[in-house]
Each structure stands twice: as C-alpha cells, then as structure tokens.
C-alpha positions in Angstrom: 203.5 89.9 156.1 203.1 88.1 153.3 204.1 83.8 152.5 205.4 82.6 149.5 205.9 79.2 147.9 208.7 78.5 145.3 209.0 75.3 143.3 212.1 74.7 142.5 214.4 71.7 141.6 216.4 70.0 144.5 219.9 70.9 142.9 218.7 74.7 142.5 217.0 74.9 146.0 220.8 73.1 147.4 223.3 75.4 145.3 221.0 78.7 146.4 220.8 77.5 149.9 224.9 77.1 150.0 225.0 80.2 148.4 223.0 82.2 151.0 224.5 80.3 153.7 228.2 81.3 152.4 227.0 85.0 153.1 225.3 84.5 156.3 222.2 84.8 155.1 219.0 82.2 155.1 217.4 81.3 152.0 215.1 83.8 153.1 216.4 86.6 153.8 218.6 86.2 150.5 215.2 85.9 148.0 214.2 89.2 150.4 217.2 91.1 149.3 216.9 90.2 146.1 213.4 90.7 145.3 213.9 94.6 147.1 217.4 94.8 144.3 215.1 93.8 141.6 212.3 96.2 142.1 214.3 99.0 143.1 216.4 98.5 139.9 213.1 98.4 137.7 211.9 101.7 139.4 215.6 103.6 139.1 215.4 102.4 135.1 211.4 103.3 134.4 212.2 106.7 133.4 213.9 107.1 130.2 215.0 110.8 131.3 216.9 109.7 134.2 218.2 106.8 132.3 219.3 109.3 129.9 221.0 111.2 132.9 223.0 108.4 134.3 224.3 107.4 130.9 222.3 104.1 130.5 220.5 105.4 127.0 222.1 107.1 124.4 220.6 110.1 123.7 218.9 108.8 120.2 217.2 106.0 122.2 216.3 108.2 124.6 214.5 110.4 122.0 213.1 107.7 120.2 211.4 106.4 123.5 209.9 110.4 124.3 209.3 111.3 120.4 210.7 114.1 121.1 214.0 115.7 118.9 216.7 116.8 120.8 216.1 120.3 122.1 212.6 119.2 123.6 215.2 116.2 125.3 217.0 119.1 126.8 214.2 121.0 127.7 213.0 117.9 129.6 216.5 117.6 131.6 216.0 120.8 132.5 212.8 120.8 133.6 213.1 117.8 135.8 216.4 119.1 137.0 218.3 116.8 135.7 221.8 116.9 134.0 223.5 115.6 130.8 225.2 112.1 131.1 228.9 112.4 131.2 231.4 110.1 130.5 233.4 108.2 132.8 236.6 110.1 134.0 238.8 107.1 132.9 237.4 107.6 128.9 237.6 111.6 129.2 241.3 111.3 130.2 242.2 108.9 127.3 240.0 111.7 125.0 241.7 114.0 125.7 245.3 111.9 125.7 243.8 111.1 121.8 243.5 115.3 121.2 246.9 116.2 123.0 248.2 113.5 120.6 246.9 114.9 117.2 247.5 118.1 117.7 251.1 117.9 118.7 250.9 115.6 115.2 249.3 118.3 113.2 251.3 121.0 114.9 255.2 119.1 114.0 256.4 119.8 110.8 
C-alpha cells in the first residue's frame, strides 16, 4: 500500500477532518472513498456510448464526439448491447398529461 502527503491549509485540513469525523470516518478513510468515487465516476463516463445510454449526452453530442450520423450511433448501441436513453418516468407522465391535454383541445368543438 501506497502513502500520500497532502498540503493543505489549517482551516481546510479542520472543516474536512469534522466532516469525516461527523460520518464516522477518519480523514483517511474519507479521502479513500472519495478518491475510489472519483475514479469510478471518470471510468462509468469515458465512454460516450454508454453516456449516451444512461441519458448523460444528448444524442447530437454524442455523435459529434463518434463522427458518426445517427444510424451508425444506433448501429453502435446495438452492437455493444446497449439501449436508447429514456426519459425519466416523472417527465414521460407530464408528456403525455401535455398530449391527453391537446387532443381533448383539438377534439372539443
């Protein structure tokens, strides 16, 4: 295992120290945790195709980063197995609450 020496100012090292201590934790172990969020986050968000996936790029960002137009984007999904973003449930309901809406307008004389 591995050392490591931070310099940091007195008022940072005592607000993170209360912090950790708060949750249980030892300065330590809280930088530990931290550091693992940190690269696992990086590694979960390399991939534009899987950011694409869980809806963190929009799909023209997505094909900008690739260079690729948007049936190549699809044919990459499918490849890798992975599925079109979808939208929350919460934002589907009020969609459709929007349609339901407009067509009962269109439909009354």
């Amino acid at each position: 295992m591995q050392s490591l020496t931070l310099v940091v100012e007195d008022s940072l090292f005592q607000a993170a120290n209360t912090y950790a201590a708060q949750r249980g934790l030892t300065l330590t172990q809280l930088l530990k945790t931290q550091l693992i969020n940190l690269i696992q986050s990086a590694a979960i968000t390399s991939d534009p195709l899987e950011q694409f996936s869980q809806g963190r790029l929009s799909r023209f960002e997505t094909m900008t980063l690739l260079n690729v137009d948007y049936s190549t984007l699809l044919a990459l999904l499918g490849q890798r197995g992975l599925s079109l973003p979808t939208l929350p449930s919460e934002q589907l309901e009020q969609m459709a609450d929007t349609f339901v809406q407009i067509i009962q307008e269109v439909s009354t004389p």
